[in-house]
Structure formats: structure tokens, C-alpha cells
Biopython code that builds the backbone (N, CA, C, O; Angstrom):
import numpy as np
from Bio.PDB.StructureBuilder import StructureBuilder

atoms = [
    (1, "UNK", "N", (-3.231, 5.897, 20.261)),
    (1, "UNK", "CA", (-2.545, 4.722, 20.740)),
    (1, "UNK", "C", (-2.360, 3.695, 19.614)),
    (1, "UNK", "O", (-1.389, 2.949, 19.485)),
    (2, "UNK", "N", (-3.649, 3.784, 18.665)),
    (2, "UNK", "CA", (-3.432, 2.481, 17.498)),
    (2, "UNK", "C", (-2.241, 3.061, 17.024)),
    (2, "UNK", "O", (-1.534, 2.659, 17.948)),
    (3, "UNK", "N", (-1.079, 4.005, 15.952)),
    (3, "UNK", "CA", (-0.555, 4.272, 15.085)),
    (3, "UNK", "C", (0.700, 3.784, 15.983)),
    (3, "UNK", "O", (1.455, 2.900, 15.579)),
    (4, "UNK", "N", (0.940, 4.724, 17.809)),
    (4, "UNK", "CA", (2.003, 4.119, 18.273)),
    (4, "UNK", "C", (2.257, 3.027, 18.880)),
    (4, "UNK", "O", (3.187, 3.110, 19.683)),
    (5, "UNK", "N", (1.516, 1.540, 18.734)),
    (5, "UNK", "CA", (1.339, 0.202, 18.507)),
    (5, "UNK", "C", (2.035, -0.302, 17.409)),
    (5, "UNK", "O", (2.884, -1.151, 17.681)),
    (6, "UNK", "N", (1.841, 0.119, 15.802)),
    (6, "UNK", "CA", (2.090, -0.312, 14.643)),
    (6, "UNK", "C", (2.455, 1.037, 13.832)),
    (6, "UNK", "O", (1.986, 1.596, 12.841)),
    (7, "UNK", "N", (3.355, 1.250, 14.588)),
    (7, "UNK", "CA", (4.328, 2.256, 13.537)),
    (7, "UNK", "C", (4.645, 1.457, 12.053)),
    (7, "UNK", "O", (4.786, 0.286, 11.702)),
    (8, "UNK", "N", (4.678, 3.213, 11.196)),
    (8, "UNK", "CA", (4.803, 2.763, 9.731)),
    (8, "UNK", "C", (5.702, 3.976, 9.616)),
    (8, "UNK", "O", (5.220, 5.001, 10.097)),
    (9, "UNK", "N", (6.758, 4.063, 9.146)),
    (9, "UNK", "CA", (8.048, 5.252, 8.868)),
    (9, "UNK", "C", (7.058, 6.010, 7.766)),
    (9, "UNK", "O", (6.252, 5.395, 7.067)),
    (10, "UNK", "N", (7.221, 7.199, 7.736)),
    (10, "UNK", "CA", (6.317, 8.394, 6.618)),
    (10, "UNK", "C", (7.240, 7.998, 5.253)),
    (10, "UNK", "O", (6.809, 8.068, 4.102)),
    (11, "UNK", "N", (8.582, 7.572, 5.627)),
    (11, "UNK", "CA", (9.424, 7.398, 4.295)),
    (11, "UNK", "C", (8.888, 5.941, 3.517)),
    (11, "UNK", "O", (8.844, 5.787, 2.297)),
    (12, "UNK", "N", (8.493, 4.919, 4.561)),
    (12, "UNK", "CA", (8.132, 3.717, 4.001)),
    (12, "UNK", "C", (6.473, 3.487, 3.197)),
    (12, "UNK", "O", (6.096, 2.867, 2.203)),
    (13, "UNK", "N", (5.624, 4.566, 4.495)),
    (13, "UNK", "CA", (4.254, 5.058, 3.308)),
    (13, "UNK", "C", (4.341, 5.561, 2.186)),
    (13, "UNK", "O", (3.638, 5.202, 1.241)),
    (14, "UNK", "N", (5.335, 6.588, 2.119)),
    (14, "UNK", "CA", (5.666, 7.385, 0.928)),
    (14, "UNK", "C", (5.776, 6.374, -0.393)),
    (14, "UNK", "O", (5.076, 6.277, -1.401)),
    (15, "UNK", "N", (7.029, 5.626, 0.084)),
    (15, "UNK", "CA", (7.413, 4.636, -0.969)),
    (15, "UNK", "C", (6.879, 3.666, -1.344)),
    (15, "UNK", "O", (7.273, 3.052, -2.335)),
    (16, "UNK", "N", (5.689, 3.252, -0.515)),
    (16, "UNK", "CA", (4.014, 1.890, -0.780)),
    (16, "UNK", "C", (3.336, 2.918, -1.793)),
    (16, "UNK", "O", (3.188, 2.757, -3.004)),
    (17, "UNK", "N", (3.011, 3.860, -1.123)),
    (17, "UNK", "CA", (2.061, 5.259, -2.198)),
    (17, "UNK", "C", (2.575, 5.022, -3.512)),
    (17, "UNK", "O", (1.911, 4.300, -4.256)),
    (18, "UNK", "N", (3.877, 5.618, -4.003)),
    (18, "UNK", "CA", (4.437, 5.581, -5.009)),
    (18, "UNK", "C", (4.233, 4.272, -6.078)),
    (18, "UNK", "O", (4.012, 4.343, -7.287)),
    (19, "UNK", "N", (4.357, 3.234, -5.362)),
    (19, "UNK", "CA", (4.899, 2.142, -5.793)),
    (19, "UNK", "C", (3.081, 2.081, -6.091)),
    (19, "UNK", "O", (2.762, 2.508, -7.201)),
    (20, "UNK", "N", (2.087, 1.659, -5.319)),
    (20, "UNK", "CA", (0.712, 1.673, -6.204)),
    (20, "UNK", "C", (0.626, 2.654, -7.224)),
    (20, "UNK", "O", (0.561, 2.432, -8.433)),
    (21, "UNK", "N", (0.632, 4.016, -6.518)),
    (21, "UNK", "CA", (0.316, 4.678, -7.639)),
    (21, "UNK", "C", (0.999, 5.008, -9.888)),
    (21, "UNK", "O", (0.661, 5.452, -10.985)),
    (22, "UNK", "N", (1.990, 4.394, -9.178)),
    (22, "UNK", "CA", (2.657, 4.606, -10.609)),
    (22, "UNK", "C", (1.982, 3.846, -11.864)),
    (22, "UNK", "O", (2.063, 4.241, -13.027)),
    (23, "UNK", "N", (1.275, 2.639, -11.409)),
    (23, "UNK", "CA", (0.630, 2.613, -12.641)),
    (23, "UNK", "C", (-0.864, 2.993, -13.168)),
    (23, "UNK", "O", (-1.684, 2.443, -13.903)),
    (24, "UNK", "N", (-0.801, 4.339, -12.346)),
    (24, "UNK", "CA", (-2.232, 4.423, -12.491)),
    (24, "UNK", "C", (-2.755, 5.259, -13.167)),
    (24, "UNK", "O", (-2.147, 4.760, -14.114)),
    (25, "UNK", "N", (-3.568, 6.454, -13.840)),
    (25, "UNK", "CA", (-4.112, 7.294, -14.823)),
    (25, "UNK", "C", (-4.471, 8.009, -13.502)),
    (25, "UNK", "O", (-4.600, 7.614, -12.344)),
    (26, "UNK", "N", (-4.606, 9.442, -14.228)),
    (26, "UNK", "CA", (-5.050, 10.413, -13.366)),
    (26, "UNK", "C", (-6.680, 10.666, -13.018)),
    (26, "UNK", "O", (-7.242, 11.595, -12.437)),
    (27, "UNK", "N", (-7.246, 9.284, -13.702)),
    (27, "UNK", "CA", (-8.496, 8.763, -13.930)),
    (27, "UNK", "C", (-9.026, 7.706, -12.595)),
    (27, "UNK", "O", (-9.962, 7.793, -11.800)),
    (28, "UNK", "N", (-7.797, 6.571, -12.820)),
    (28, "UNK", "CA", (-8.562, 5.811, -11.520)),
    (28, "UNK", "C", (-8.291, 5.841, -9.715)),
    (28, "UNK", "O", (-7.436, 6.297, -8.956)),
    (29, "UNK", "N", (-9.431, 5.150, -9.610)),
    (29, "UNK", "CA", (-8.981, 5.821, -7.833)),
    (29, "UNK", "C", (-8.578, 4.497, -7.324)),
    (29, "UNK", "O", (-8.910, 3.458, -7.895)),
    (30, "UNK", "N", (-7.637, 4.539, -5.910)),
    (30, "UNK", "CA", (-7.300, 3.380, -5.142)),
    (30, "UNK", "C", (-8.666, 3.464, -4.130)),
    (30, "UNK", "O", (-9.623, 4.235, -4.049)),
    (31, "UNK", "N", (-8.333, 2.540, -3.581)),
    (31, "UNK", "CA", (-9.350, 2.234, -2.548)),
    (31, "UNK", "C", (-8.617, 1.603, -1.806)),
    (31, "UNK", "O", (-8.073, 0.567, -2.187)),
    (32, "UNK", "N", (-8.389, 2.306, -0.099)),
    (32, "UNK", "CA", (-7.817, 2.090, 1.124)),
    (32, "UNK", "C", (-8.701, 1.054, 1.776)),
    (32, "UNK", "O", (-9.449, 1.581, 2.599)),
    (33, "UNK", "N", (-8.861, -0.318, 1.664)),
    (33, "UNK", "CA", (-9.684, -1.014, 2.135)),
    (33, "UNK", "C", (-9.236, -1.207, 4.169)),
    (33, "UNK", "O", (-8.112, -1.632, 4.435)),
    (34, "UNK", "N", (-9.842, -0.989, 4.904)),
    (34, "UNK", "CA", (-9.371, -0.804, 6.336)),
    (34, "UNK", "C", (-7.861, -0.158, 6.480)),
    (34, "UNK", "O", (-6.739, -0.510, 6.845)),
    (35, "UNK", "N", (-8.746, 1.374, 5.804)),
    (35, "UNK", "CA", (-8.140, 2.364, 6.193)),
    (35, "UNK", "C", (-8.019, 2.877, 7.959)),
    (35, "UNK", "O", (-7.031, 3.419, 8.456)),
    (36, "UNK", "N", (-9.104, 2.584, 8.566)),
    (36, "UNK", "CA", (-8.169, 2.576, 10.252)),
    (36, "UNK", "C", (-7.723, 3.925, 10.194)),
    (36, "UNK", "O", (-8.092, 4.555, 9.203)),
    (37, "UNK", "N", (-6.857, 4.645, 11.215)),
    (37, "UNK", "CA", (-6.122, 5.802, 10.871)),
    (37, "UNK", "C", (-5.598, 6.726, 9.937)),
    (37, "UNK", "O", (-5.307, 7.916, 10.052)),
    (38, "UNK", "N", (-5.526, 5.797, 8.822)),
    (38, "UNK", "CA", (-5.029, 6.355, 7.770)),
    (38, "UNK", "C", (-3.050, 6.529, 7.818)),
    (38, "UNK", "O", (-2.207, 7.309, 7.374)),
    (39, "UNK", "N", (-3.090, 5.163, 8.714)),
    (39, "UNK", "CA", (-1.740, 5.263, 8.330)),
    (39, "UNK", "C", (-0.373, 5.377, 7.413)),
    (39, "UNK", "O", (0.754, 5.833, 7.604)),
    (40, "UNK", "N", (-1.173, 4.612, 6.123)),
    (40, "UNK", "CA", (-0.945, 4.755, 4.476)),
    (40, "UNK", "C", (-1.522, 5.095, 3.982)),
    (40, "UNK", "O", (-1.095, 5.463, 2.888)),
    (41, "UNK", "N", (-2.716, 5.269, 4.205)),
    (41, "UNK", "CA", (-4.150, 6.240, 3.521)),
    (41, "UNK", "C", (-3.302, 7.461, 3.479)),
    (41, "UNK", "O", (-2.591, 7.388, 2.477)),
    (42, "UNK", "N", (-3.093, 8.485, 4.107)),
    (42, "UNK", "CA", (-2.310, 9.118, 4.127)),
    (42, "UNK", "C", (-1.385, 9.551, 2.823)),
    (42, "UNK", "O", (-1.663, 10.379, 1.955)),
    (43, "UNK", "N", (-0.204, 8.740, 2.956)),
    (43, "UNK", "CA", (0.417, 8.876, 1.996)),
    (43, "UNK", "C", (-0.355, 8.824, 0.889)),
    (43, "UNK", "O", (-0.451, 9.788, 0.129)),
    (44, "UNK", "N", (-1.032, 7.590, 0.682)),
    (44, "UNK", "CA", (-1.737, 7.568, -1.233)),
    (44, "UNK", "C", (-2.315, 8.381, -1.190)),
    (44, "UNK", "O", (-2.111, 9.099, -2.169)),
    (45, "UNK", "N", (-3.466, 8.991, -0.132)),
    (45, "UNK", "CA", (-4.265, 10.516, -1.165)),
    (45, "UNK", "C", (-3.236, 11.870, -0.826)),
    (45, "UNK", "O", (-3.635, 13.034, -0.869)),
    (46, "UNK", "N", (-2.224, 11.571, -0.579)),
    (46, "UNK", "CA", (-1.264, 12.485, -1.251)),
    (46, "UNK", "C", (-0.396, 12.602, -2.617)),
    (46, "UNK", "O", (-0.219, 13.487, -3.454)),
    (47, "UNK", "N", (0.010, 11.406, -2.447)),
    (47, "UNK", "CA", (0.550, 10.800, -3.511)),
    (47, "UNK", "C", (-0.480, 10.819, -5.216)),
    (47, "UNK", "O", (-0.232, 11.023, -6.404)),
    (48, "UNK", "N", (-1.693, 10.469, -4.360)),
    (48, "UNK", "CA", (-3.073, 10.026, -5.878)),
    (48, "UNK", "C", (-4.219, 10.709, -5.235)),
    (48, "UNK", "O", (-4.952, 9.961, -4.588)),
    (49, "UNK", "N", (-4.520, 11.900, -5.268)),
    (49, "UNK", "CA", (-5.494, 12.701, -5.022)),
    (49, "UNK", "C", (-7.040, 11.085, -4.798)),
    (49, "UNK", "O", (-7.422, 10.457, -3.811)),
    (50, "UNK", "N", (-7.423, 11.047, -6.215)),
    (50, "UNK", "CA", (-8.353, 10.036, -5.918)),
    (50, "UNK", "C", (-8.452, 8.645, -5.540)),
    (50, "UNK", "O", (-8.689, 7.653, -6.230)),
    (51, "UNK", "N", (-8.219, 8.775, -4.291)),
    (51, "UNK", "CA", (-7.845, 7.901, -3.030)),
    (51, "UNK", "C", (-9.257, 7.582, -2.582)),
    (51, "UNK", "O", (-9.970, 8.283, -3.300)),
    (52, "UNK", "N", (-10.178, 6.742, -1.595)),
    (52, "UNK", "CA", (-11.085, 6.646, -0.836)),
    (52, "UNK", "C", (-10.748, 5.752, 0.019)),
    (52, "UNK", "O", (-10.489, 4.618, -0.385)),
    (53, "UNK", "N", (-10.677, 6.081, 1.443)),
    (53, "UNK", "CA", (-10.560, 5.207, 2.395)),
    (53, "UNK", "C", (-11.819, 4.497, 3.000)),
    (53, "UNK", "O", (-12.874, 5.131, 2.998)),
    (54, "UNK", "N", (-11.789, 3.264, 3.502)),
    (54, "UNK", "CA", (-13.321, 2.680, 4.467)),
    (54, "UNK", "C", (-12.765, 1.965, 4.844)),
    (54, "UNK", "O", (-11.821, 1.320, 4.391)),
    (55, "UNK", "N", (-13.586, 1.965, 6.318)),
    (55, "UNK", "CA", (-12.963, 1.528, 7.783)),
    (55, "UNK", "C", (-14.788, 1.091, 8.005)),
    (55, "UNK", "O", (-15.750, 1.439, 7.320)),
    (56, "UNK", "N", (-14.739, 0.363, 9.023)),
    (56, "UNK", "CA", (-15.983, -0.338, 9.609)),
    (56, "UNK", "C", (-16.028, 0.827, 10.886)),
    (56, "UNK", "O", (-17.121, 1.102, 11.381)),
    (57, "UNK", "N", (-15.114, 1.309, 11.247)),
    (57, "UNK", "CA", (-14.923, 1.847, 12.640)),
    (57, "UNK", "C", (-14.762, 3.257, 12.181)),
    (57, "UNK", "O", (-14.002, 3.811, 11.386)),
    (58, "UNK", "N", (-16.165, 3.818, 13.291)),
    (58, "UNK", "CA", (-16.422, 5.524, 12.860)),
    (58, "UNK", "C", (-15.534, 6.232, 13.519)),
    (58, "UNK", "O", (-15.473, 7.440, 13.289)),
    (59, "UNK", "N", (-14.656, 5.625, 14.481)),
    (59, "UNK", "CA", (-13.923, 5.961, 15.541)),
    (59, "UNK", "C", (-12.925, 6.227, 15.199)),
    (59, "UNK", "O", (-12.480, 7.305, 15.593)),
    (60, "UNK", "N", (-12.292, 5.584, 14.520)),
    (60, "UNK", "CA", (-11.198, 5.734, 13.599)),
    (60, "UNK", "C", (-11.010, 6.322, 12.252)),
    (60, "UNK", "O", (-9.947, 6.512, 11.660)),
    (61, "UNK", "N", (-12.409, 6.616, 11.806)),
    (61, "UNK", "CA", (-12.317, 7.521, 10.453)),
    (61, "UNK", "C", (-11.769, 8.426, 11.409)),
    (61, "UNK", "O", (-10.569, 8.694, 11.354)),
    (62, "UNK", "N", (-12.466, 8.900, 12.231)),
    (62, "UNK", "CA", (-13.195, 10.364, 13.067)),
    (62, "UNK", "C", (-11.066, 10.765, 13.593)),
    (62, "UNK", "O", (-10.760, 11.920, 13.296)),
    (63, "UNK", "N", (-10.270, 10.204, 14.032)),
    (63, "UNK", "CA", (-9.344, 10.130, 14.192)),
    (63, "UNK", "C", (-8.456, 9.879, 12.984)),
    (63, "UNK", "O", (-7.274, 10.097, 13.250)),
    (64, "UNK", "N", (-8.730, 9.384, 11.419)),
    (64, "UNK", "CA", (-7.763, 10.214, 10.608)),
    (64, "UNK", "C", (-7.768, 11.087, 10.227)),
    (64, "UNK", "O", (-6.870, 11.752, 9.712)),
    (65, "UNK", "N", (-9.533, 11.412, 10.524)),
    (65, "UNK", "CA", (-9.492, 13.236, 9.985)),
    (65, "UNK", "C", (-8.624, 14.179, 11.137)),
    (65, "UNK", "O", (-8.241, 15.318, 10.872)),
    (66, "UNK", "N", (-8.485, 13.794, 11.898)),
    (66, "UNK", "CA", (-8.098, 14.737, 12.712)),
    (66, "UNK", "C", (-6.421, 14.270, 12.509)),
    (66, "UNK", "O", (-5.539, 14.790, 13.192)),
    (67, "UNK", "N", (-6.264, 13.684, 11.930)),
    (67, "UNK", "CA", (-4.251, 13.533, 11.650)),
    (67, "UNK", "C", (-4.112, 13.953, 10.168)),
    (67, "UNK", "O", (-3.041, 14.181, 9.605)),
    (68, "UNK", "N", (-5.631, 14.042, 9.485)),
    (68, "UNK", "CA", (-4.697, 14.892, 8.096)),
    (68, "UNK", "C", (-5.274, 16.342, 8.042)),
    (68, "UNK", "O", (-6.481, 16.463, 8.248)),
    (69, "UNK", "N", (-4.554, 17.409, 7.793)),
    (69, "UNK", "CA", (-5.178, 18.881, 7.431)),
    (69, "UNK", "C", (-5.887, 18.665, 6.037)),
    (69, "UNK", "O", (-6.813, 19.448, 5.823)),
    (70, "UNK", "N", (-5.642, 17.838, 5.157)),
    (70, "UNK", "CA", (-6.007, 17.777, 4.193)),
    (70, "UNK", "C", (-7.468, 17.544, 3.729)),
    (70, "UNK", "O", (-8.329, 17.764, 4.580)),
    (71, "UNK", "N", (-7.858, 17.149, 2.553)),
    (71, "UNK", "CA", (-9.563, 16.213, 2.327)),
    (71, "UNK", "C", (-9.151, 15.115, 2.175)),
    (71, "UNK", "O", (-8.296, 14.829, 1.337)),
    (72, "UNK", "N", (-9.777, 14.172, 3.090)),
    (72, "UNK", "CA", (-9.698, 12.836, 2.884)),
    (72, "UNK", "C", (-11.083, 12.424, 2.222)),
    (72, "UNK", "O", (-12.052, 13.030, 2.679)),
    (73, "UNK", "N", (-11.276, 11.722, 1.467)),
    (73, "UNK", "CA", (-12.904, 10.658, 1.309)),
    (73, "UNK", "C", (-12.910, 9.400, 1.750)),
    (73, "UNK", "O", (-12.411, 8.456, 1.138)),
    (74, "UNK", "N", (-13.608, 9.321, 3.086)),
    (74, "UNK", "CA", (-13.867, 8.403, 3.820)),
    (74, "UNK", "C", (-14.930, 7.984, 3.502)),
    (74, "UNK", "O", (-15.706, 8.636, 2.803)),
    (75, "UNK", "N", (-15.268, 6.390, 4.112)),
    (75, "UNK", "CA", (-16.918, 6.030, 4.232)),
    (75, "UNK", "C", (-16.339, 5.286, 5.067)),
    (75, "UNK", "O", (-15.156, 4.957, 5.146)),
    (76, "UNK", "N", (-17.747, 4.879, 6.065)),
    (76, "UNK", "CA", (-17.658, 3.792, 6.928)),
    (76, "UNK", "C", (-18.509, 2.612, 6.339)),
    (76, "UNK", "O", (-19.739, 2.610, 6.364)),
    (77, "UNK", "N", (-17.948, 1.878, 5.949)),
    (77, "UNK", "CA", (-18.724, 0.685, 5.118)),
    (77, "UNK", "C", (-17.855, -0.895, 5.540)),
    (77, "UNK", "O", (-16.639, -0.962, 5.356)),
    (78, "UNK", "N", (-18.547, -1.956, 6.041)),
    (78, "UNK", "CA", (-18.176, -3.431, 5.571)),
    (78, "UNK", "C", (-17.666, -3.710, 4.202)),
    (78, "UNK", "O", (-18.029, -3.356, 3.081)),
    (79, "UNK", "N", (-16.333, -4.755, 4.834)),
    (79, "UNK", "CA", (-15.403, -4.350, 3.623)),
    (79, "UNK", "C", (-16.138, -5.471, 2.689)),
    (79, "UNK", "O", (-15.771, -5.690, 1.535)),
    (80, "UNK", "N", (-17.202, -6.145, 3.315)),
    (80, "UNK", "CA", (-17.965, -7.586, 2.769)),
    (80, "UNK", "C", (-19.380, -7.039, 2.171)),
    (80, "UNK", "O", (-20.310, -7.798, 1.899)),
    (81, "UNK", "N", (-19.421, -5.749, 2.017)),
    (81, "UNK", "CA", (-20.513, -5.814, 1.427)),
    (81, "UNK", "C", (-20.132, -3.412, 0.645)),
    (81, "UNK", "O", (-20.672, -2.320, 0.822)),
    (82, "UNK", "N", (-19.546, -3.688, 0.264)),
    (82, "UNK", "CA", (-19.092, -2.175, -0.298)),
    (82, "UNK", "C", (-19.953, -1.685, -1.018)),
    (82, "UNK", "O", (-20.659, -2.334, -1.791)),
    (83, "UNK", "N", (-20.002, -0.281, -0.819)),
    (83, "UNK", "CA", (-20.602, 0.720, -1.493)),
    (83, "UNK", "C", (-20.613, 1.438, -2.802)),
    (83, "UNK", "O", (-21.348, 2.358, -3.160)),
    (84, "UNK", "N", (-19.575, 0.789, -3.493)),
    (84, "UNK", "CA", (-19.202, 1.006, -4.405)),
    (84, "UNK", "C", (-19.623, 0.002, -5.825)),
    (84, "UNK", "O", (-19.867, -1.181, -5.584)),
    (85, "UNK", "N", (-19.716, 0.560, -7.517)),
    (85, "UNK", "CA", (-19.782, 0.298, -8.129)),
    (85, "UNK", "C", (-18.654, -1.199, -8.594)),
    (85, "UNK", "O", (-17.429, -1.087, -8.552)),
    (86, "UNK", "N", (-19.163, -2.155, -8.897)),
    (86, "UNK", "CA", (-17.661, -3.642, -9.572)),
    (86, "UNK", "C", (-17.113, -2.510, -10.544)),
    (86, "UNK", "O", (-17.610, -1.792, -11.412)),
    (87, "UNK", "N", (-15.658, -2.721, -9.900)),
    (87, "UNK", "CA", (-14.417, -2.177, -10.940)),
    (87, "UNK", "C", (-14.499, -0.926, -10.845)),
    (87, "UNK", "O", (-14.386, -0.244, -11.863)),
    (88, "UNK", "N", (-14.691, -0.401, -9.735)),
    (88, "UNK", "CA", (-14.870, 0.985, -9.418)),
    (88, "UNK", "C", (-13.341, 1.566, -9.237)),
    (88, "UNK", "O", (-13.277, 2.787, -9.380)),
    (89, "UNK", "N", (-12.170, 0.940, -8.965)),
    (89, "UNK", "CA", (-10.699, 1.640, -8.436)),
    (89, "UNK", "C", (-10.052, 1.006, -9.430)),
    (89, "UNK", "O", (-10.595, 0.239, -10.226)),
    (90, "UNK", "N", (-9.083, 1.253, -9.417)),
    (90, "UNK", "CA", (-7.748, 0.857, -9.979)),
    (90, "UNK", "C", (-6.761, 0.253, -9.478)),
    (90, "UNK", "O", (-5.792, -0.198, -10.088)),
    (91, "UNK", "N", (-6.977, 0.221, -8.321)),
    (91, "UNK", "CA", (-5.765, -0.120, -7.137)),
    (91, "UNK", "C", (-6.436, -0.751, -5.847)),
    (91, "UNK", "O", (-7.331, 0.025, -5.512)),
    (92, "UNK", "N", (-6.391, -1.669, -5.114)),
    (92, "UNK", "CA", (-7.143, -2.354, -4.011)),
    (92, "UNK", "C", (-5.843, -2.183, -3.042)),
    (92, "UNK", "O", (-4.761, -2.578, -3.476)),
    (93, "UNK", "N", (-5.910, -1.669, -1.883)),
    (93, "UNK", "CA", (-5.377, -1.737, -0.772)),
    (93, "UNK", "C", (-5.560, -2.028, 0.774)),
    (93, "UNK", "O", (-5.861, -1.130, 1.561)),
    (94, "UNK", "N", (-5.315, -3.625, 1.241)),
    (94, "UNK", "CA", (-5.899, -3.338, 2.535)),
    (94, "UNK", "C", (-4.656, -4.140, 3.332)),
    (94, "UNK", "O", (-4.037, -5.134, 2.951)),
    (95, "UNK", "N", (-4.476, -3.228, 4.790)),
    (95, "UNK", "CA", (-3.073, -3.991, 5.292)),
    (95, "UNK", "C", (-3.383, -4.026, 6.571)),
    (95, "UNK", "O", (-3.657, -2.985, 7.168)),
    (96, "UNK", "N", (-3.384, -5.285, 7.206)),
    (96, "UNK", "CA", (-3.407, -5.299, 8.848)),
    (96, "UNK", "C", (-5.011, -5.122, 8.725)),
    (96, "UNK", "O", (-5.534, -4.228, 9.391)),
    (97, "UNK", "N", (-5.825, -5.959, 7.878)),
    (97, "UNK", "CA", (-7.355, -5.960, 8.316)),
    (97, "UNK", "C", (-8.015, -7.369, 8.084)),
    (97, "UNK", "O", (-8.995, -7.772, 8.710)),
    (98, "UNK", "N", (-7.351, -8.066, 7.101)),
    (98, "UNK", "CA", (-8.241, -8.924, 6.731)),
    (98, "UNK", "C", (-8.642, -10.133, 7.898)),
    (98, "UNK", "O", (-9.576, -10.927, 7.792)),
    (99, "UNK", "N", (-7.884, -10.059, 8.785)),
    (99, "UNK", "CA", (-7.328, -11.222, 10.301)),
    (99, "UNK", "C", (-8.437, -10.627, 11.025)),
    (99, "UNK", "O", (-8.743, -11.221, 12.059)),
    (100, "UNK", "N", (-9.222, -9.427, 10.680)),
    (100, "UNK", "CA", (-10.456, -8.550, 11.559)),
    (100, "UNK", "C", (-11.990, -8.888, 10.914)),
    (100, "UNK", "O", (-13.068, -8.740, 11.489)),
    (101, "UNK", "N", (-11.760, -9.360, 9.615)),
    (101, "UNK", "CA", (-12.625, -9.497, 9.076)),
    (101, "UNK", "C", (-14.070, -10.527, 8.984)),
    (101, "UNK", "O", (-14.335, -10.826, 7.820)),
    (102, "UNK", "N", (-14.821, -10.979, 9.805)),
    (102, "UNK", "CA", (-15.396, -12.478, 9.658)),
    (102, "UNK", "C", (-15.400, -12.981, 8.499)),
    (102, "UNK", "O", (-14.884, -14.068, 8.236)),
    (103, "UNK", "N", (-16.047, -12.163, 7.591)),
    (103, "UNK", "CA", (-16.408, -12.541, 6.235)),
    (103, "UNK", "C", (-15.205, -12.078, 4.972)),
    (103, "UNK", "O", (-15.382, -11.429, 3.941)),
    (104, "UNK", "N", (-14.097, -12.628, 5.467)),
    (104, "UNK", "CA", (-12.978, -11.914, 4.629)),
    (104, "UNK", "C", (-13.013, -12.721, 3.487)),
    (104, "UNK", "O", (-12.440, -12.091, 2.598)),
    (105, "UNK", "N", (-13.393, -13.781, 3.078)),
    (105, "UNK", "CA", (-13.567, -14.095, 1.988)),
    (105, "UNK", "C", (-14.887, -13.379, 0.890)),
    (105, "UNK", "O", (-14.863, -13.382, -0.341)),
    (106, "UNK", "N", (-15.730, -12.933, 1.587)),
    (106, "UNK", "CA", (-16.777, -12.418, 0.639)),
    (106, "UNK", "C", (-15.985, -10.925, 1.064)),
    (106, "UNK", "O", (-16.772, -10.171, 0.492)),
    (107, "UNK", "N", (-15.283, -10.295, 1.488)),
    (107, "UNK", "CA", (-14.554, -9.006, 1.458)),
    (107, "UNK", "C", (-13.617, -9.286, 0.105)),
    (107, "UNK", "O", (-13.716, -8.603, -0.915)),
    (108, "UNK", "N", (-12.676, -10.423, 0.268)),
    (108, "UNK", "CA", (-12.065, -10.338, -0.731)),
    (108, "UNK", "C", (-12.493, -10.232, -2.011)),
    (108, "UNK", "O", (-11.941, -9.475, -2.810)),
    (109, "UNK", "N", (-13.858, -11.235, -2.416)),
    (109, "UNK", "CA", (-14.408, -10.903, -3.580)),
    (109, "UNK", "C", (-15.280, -9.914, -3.911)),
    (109, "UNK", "O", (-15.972, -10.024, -4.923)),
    (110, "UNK", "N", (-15.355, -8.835, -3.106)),
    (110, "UNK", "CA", (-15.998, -7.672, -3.248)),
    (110, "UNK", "C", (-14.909, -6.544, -3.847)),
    (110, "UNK", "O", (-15.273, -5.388, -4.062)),
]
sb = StructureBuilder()
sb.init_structure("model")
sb.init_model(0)
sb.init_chain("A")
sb.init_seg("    ")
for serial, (resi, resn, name, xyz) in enumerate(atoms, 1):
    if name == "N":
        sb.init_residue(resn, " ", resi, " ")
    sb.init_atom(name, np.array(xyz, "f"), 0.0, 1.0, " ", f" {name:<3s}", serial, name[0])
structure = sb.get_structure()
């Protein structure tokens, strides 16, 4: 029900994918910050193999695995307190989350 709420055209993910990924090395990874479904998650770890999505909601990882055949790398982690190494990606992506966030300012500087 979330994806057919907030449709995203596969041609318009395609062309967000692209458009991050082009300046990137076959070295750094994006990071899908409230990845959710994986509605553009999607596209970028197609587009950029080393992709990682995190969602707060296991419910919704658990439901993009089941919309990609592919490997996704998920975590379920607070986007205010991440699991990850400072300067760990190359690319920061988060769309339709930060309005979810309490602590979206200590998300942002994470």
C-alpha cells in the first residue's frame, strides 16, 4: 500500500540513480538514508552496486526484500544515531523521511 500512495515512475528512479551515481568511483558507496521500500533504493543498487539502505522500520526492509530479486544491504538503524563509520559513503540520500524523524537535526549531522 506504501509505494501505491507515493508512486515514483521506474524511468524517474532510474534517472535520480544516474544522476547520484555519476560522480562516484567504483570505490564509494551511497547510503539510502529512509530507504522504506526501496522505492529509489532500488534503482541506485542497480545503478551503483555499493548502495546500503536503512530504514528504522523492519517492516519495510522485510517488504523491499521481497520487491527486489536482487541483494540488497539493508540495516535497520536510527537515522540519528548510524552504524556506520564518519565519511563512510560518497553519496547521502534520504527522500520523504526527514518530516518522520524527531531528531532530524542530529540525523542530519550524522
Amino acid at each position: 500500500r506504501y509505494e501505491a500512495t507515493r508512486p515514483l515512475p521506474d524511468t524517474v528512479a532510474r534517472r535520480i540513480a544516474a544522476h547520484v551515481a555519476r560522480p562516484l568511483t567504483g570505490s564509494d558507496w551511497i547510503l539510502d538514508a529512509g530507504f522504506g521500500t526501496g522505492r529509489l533504493g532500488r534503482a541506485l543498487s542497480r545503478r551503483h552496486p555499493r548502495t546500503v539502505g536503512v530504514d528504522l522500520s523492519r517492516a519495510m526492509l522485510d517488504e523491499a526484500r521481497s520487491r527486489h530479486l536482487g541483494r540488497l544491504r539493508l540495516a535497520q538503524a536510527d537515522l540519528a544515531a548510524l552504524p556506520f563509520a564518519d565519511r563512510a559513503f560518497g553519496a547521502i540520500l534520504s527522500v520523504h523521511v526527514l518530516h518522520l524523524v524527531p531528531e532530524w537535526e542530529r540525523a542530519l549531522s550524522e
